[in-house]
N, C-alpha and C positions, 0 to 999 in steps of 0.2 A: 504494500500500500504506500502510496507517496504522498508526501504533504499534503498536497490539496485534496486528495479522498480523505485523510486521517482528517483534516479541518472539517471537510461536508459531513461526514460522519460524526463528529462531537456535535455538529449546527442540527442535523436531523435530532440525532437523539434529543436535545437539550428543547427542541420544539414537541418531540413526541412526550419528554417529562412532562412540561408545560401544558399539555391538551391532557393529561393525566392517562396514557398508553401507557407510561413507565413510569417503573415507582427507581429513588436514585437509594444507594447503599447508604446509611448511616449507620455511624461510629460516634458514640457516647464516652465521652472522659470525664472524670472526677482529678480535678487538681488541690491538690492539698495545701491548704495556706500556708503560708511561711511560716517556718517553725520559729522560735524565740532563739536564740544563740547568746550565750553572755559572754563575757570576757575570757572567763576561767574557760569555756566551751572553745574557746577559739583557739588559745593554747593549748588545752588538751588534741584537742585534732592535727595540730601543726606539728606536736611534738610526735605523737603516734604513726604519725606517716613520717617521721625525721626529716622534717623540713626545715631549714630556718627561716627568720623570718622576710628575708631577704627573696627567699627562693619562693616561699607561701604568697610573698606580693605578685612576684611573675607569673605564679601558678593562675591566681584569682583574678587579674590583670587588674593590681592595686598598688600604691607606690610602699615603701617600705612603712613611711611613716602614717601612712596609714593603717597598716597593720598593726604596729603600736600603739597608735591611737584605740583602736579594738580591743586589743591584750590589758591595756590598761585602764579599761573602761570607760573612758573620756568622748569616747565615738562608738555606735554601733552600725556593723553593716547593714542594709537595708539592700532591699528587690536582687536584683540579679548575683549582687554576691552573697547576700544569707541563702540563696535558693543554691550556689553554689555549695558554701562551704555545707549546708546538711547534706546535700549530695556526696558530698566528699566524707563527712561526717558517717552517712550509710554503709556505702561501702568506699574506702580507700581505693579498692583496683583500678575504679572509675577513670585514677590518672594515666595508670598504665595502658589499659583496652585501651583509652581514648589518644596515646601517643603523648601525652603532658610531660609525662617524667618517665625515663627510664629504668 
């Protein structure tokens, strides 16, 4: 099939959805809120996977003294890095499968 049949092809279907001929696949997620992380949470995690904190900044793509700021309570990460770091938190390999750390 070449481009433009694969095109006509998603155009037809999406009009035979629409006159209700086809029903589309749906897939239902449950995303889980953000967990709470404290300080103490932050250094335990970084220690357990023998990171320091130098290297946990680059992991999480955070400056060093930012991670600092976290460890020592004066800052806490929010959205995409606490959604990190409890992933990290869950399971540790997460760095490896995914090529992060060696």
């Amino acid at each position: 099939m070449n481009v433009f049949e694969s095109i006509m092809t998603g155009l037809n279907e999406a009009v035979e959805y629409e006159k209700g001929n086809l029903t589309a696949k749906k897939t239902t997620i449950t995303v889980e809120p953000l967990p709470e992380i404290s300080a103490e949470d932050i250094k335990n995690i970084r220690n357990e996977i023998g990171l320091t904190q130098s290297m946990f900044a680059a992991v999480i793509g955070v400056s060093v003294k930012t991670v600092e700021a976290w460890e020592a309570g004066t800052n806490r990460p929010i959205g995409p890095a606490r959604r990190m770091i409890s992933l990290i938190q869950f399971n540790p390999d997460i760095l490896k499968v995914c090529h992060v750390i060696n």
